[in-house]
C-alpha positions in Angstrom: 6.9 76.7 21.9 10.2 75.3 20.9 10.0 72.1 23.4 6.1 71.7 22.8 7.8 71.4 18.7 9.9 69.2 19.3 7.7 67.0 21.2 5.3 66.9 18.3 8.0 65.4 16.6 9.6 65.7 12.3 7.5 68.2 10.0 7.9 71.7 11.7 10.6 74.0 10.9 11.0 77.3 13.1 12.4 80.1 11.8 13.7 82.8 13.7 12.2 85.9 12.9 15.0 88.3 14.2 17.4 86.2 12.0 15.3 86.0 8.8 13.1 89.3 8.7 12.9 88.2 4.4 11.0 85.3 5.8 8.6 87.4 7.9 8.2 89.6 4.4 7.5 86.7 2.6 5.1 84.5 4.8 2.8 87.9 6.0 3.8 86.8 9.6 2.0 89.2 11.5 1.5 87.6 14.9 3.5 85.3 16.6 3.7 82.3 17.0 1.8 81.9 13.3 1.7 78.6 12.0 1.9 77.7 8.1 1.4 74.5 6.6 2.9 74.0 3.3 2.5 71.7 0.3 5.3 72.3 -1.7 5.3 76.0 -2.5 1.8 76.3 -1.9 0.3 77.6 1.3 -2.5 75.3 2.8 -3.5 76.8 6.0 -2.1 79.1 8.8 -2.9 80.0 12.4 -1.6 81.8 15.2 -0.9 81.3 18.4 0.4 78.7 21.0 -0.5 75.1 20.9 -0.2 72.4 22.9 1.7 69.3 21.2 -1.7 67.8 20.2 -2.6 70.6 18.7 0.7 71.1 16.9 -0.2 67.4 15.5 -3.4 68.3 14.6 -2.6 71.7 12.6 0.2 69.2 10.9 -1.7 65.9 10.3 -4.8 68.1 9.1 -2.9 68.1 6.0 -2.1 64.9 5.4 
């Protein structure tokens, strides 16, 4: 999904999961990929699995 992200342009942040297992802990990632959209601290909604770029805008501008 990494060139579908960076087509959907600024506001994602990937993490990789083999790197940062804490972060796996901490967000309850239990399928990949698993979307989160933040507000702050605060979770506001999550999904998983692949989108396309529009999608990745949607899930992001949702938000908004």
């Amino acid at each position: 999904m990494k060139p579908a992200l960076a087509a959907a342009g600024p506001g994602f942040e990937v993490i990789d999961v083999d790197a940062n297992p804490d972060a796996v802990r901490a967000f309850r990632v239990s399928a990949l990929p698993t979307l989160v959209r933040m507000a702050g601290s605060r979770e506001t909604a999550r999904a998983s699995g692949a989108r396309d770029v529009s999608g990745l805008r949607r899930f992001r501008d949702e938000g908004r």
